[in-house]
Every structure is written in C-alpha cells, then in structure tokens.
C-alpha positions as CSV (number, residue, x, y, z in Angstrom):
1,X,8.3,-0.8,24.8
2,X,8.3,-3.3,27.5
3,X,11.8,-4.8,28.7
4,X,13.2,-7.4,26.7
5,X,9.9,-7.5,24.4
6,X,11.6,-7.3,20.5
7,X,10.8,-3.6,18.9
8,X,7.7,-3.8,16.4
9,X,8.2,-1.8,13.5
10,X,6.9,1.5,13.4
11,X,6.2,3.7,10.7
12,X,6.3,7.8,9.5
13,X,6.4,10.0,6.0
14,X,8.9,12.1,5.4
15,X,7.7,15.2,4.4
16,X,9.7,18.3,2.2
17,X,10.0,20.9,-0.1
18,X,8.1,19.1,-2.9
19,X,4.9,18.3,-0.9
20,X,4.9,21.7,1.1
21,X,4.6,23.7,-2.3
22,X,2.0,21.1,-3.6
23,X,-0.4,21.1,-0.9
24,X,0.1,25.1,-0.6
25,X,-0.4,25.9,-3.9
26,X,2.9,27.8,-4.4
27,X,6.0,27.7,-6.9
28,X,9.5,26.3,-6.0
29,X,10.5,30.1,-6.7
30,X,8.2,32.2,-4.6
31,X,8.5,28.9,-2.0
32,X,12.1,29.9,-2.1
33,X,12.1,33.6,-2.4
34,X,10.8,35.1,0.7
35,X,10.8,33.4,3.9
36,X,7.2,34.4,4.3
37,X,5.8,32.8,2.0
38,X,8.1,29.7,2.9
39,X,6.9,30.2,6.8
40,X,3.1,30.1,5.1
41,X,3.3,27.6,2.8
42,X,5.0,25.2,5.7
43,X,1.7,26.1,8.0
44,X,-0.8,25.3,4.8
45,X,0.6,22.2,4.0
46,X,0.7,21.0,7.9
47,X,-2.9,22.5,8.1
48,X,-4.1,20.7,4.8
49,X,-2.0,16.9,5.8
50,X,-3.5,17.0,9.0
51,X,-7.1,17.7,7.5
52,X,-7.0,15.5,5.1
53,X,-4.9,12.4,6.4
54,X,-4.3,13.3,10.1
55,X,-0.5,13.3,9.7
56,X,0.2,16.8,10.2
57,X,2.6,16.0,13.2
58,X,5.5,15.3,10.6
59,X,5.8,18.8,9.3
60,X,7.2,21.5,11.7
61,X,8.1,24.9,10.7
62,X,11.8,24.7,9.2
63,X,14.4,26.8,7.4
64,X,14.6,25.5,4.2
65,X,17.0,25.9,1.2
66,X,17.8,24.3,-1.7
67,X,20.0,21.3,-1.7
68,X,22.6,23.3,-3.7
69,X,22.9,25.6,-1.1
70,X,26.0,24.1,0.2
71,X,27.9,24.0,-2.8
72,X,27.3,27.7,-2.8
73,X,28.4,28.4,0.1
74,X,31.9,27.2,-1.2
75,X,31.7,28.8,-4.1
76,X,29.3,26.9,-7.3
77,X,27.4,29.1,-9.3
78,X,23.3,28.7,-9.1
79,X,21.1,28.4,-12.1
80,X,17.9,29.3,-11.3
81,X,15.3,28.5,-14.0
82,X,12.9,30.9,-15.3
83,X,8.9,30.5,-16.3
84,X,8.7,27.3,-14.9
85,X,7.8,25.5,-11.5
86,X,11.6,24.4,-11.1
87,X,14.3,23.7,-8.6
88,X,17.2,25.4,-8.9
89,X,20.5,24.0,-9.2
90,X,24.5,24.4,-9.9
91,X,26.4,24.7,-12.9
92,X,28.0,21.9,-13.0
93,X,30.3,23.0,-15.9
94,X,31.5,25.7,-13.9
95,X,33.7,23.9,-10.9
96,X,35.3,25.7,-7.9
97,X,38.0,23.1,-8.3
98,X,38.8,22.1,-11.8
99,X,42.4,21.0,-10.7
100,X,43.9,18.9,-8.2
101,X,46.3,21.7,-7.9
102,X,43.6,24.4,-6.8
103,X,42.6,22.1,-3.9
104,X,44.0,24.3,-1.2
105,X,42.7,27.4,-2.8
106,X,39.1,26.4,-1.6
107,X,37.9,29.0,0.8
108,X,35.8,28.2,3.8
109,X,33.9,31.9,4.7
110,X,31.1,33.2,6.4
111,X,28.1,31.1,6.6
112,X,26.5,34.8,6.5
113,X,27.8,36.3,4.1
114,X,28.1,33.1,1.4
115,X,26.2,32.0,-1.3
116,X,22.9,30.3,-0.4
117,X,24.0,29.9,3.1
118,X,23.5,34.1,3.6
119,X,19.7,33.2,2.3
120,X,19.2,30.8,4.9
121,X,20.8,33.0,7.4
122,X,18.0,35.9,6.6
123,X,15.2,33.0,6.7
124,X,16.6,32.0,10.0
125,X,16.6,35.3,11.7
126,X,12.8,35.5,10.2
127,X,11.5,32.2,11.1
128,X,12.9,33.5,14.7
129,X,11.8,37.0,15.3
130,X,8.7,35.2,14.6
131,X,8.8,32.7,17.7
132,X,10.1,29.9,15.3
133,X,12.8,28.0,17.6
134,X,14.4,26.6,14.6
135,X,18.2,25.5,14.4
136,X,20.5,26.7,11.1
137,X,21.1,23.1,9.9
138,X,22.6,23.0,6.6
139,X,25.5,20.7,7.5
140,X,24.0,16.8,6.6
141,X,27.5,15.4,6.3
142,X,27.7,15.0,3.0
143,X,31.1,14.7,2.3
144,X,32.0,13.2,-0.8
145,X,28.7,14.3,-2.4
146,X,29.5,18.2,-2.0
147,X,33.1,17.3,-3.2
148,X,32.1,15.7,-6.3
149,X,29.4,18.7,-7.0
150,X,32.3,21.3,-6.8
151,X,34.8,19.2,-9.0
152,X,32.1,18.2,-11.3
153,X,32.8,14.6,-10.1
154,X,36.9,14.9,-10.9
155,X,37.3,14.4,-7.6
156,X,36.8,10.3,-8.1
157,X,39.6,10.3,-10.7
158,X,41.8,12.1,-8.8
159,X,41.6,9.0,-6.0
160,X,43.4,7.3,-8.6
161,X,45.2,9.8,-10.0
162,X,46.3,12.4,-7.3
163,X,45.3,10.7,-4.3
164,X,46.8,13.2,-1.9
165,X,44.8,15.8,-3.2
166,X,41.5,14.2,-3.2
167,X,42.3,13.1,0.6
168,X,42.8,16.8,1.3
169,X,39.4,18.1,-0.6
170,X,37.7,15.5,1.3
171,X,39.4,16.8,5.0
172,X,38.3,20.2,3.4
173,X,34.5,19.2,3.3
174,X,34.8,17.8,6.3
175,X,36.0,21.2,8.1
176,X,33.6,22.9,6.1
177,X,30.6,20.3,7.8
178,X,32.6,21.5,11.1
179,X,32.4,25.6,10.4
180,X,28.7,25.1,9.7
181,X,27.7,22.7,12.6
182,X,29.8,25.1,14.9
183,X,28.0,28.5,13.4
184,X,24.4,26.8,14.1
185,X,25.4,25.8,17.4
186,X,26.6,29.5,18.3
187,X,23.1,30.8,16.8
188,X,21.2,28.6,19.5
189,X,23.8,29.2,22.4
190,X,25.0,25.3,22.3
191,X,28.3,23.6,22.1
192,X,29.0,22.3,18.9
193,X,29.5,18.6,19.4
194,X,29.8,16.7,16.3
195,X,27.4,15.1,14.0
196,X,25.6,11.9,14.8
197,X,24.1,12.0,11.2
198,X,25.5,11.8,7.8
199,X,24.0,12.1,4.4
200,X,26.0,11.1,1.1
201,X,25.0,9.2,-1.3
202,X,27.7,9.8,-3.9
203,X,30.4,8.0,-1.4
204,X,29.0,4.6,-3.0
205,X,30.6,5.6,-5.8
206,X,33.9,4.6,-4.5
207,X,35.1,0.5,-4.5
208,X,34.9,-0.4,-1.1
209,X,38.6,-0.6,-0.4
210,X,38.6,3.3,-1.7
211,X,35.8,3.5,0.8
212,X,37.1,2.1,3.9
213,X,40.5,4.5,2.6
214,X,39.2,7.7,2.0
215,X,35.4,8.4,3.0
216,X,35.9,6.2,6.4
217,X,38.7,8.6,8.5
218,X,35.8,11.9,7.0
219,X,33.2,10.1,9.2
220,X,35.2,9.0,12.2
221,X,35.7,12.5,12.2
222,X,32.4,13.9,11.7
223,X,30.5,11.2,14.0
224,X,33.4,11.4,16.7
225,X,32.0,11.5,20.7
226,X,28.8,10.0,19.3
227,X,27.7,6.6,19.7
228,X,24.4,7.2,18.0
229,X,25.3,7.1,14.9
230,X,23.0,7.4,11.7
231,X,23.8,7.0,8.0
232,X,21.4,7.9,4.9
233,X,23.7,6.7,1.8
234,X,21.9,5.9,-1.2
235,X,24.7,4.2,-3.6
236,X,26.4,2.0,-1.7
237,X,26.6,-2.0,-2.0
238,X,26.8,-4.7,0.9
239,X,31.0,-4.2,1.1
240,X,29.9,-0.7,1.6
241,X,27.5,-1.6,4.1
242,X,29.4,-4.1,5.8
243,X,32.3,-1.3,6.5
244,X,30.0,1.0,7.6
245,X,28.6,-1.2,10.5
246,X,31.9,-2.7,11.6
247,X,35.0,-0.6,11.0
248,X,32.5,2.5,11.6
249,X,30.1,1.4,14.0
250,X,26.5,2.7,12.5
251,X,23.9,2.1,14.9
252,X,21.1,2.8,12.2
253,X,21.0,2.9,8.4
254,X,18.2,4.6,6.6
255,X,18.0,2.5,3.4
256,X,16.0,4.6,1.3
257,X,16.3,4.7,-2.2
258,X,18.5,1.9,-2.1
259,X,18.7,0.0,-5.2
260,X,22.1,-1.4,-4.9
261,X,21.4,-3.0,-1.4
262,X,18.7,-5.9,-1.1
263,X,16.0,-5.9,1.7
264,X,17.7,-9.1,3.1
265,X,21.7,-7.6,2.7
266,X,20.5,-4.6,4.7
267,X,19.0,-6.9,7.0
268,X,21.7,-9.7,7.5
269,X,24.3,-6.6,8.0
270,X,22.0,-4.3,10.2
271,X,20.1,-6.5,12.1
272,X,16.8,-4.8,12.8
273,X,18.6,-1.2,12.6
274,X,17.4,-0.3,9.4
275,X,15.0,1.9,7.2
276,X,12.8,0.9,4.7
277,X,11.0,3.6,2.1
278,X,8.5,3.8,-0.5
279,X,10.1,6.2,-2.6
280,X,8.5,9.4,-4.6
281,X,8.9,8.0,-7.8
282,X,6.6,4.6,-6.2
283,X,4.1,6.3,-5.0
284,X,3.7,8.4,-8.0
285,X,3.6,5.1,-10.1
286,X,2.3,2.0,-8.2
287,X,-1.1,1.2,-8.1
288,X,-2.7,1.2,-4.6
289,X,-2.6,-2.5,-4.8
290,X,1.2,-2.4,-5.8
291,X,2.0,-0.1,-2.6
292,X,-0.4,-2.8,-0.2
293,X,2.0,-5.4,-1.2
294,X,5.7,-3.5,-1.1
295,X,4.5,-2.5,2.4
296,X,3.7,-5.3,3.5
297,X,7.3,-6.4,2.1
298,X,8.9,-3.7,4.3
299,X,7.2,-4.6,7.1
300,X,8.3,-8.2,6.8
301,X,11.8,-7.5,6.2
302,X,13.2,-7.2,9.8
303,X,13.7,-3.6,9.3
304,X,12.6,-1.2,12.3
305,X,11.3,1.8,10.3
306,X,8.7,2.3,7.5
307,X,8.9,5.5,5.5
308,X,6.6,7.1,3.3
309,X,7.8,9.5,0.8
310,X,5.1,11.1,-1.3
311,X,6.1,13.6,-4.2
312,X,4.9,16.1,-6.4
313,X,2.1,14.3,-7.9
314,X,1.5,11.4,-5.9
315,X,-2.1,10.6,-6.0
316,X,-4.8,11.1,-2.9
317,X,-5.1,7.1,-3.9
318,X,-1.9,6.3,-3.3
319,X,-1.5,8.0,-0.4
320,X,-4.2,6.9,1.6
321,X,-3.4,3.4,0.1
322,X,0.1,4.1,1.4
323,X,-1.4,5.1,5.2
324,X,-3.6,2.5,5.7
325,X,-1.2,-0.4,4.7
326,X,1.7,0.8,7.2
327,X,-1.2,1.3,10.1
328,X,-2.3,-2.3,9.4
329,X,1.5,-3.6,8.7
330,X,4.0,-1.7,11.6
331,X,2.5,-2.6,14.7
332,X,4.7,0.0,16.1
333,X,2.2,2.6,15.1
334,X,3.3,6.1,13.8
335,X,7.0,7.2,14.9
C-alpha cells in the first residue's frame, strides 16, 4: 500500500474442521481419531480447494481438536456421539463447578496429561516428527465462554449473586489461558508473551456495565504488552463494542456472526478496523444472487476485511458465487 493512499478492502475464507472432512471425504470421528488421518485429510482438502477454486493457500497443516477441548482440560466430561458424522461435545449437565463455593477447587494441570489437551499434545508431537512446524495453540482467550461451559452458564447468576466468586473463576480462566499459552511457547523454544487475540462470544452476555466490571480487567490481562490487539466476540451490542475500543483499546474487531451489532455500529465505533463475514449457515442458504448482493454490502461498509466461511454443505454454486463477488468487490485482492 502506498503512503497515505486509504487501505482497500481485502478479502480471505476461513477455512476448518467442517470443510477439511468434507472435501476429504472423512468423518468428524476418524478426522478426530488419529492424527494421520487428520494430517491427510488437512493435505486433501488443501489439494482439492486449490484444484478446484485456487484458494488452497488458506489451509496449512494444523493441530486440531475439538472446541471442547478446553473445557476438558479443566475437567468437563466429553460426549462423543456414536453411528453418526458428529462433533463431539461436553455434558453440560455434568459441571466442574456447580457452586460458587467449589470455585477455588478448580485445578489447573498438565496440558499433557489433561483431558483433550493430552490428544492434542500426541497430534502435536506427530504433526512434528513429521516436519510439521506447527505451534500447540489451544489458548483463544476465551474467557467467560469456557467459564460459562464448566458452570453450565451459573457463572452469570453468580455476578449477581456471588460476585466475588465469579470474579475469581473468571481470574482462574484467565491463568488457565496463561498455563496453556506459556506450555506452547516452551514446546517451540519462545517466550511466552501474552495474547494479542481473544475469542469469546459468550462475554456479550453480560450488560455492559458487568462488562466493562468483570470481563474488561481478564483482557487487560490477557492482551497486556500488546498493542495489536484483536477481538472475535460474537454477542456483544454497540455498549459492548464501544468499551472494547476505548477503555480496552482493540485495534481490530472481527465481526463475524454478529447479529447484535449493525454493519454501520461496527463501523461508526471501529472505523475501518473491522471484519465482515458471510457466515456458514449463508452460504448454505443464499442463492448465488443473494451472496452477489451481501458482498457487495460488505464491501461497501467501510470495513477492511471480507470473510468467507463455507460449511458442511455449502454448494460448489455458492461458493464460486461467493469468490467471484469478493474478487470483483475488495479491491484489496486476497489477504
């Protein structure tokens, strides 16, 4: 980009579990079973995207577990269904913490040796001894969100109700994103150094003033030493939003998903430092017409980023529809 010449929006697909399996022709639970055929089916799908669309540059070889994983880690009990292509997920009805009282019972262990989080250790000494340079990950700052998973979402009656304790669960989650982002860090010989990332969509659950109260003193923490830095919430409002850029200092928003937060809120509180996504579920549904015109809608909303998001499902249509309308729309070209 030339000095002083405004950024023109670019666009990229974001590319996961759900699409890797598709385009591989593999279950979630043989995707999920052995880190070979994980390794394999990530290769397939990058061989297949790039044949088909040429946008195999998005996938990279990557340790992947389910998103439950870190609620098993601290404990939560897996469900993992049986004759079906299904994801597996935690037992809700079976919380770590069930009390505000058995708050500071909550252990923190061994990323190897608990839950989920010993899978993805195995896949990443595979991925590895195979030449794979991957990282652990694992730790997406997620800090209310995990909370509410292990309390079976007490946790947001206990702001009200036993506020200390829900401030301490939420410092717990917080040094449990620590203990993970320091462990991956080790793996890779770096110096763990913070997050400049965080992930939590439940947090919008939370009044603003309950926001800026509790959830804003877990990411000062977790984003501290980094001026960079990135949020991916999918619940929150423009209060939410507004916190976020000025008490918090975001430098980027990715406004996926976002149903509670209008193209032009994001825009008047963001600037031009914000994401825009065509969601699974729209380009599963829309029409190819239907995803020319949201597209174009993106593209014209000030925002800096176009995302594509295809799912299980998503029609060859739709995504081609999808690819040519952000290569005629973000004159950015491909991120």
């Amino acid at each position: 980009m030339e000095p002083g010449k405004p950024e023109e929006t670019r666009w990229n697909i974001a590319f996961c579990n759900v699409t890797y399996t598709e385009y591989a022709g593999v279950t979630y639970a043989d995707y999920y079973g052995s880190p070979a055929v994980m390794l394999e089916a990530q290769l397939a799908a990058k061989e297949y995207a790039e044949r088909r669309w040429g946008v195999g540059r998005w996938m990279r070889p990557m340790v992947d577990t389910p998103s439950c994983t870190f609620a098993s880690y601290l404990g939560m009990h897996v469900v993992w269904p049986e004759g079906a292509d299904e994801l597996p997920y935690i037992d809700s009805k079976r919380p770590v913490v069930a009390d505000p009282s058995e708050v500071e019972s909550l252990r923190i262990g061994d990323p190897r040796e608990e839950g989920l989080m010993a899978t993805r250790y195995k896949y990443w000494e595979y991925y590895r001894e195979r030449g794979y340079e991957v990282g652990f990950g694992a730790a997406g700052g997620n800090v209310v969100t995990i909370a509410c998973e292990i309390t079976d979402g007490a946790v947001l009656g206990w702001l009200l109700e036993a506020p200390d304790a829900a401030r301490r669960l939420l410092e717990l989650m917080v040094e449990a994103q620590e203990t993970l982002g320091r462990f991956g860090a080790e793996l890779v010989g770096h110096e763990f150094a913070g997050f400049g990332y965080s992930g939590d969509d439940y947090s919008g659950l939370m009044s603003p003033a309950m926001y800026r109260e509790f959830v804003l003193p877990c990411y000062e923490r977790l984003y501290a030493g980094h001026e960079q830095r990135f949020m991916h919430s999918e619940l929150l409002r423009a209060p939410h939003l507004r916190i976020a850029r000025e008490e918090l200092g975001i430098t980027d928003f990715h406004g996926a998903g976002c149903e509670l937060l209008t193209l032009e809120e994001m825009h008047e509180i963001m600037g031009r430092a914000f994401w825009t996504q065509l969601t699974p579920q729209e380009m599963l549904e829309f029409t190819p017409t239907q995803i020319d015109a949201r597209i174009a809608e993106f593209a014209a909303s000030g925002c800096h980023r176009v995302q594509l998001y295809p799912g299980r499902g998503t029609p060859e249509a739709n995504m081609d529809a999808a690819i040519a309308a952000c290569q005629r729309e973000c004159p950015g070209g491909m991120l």
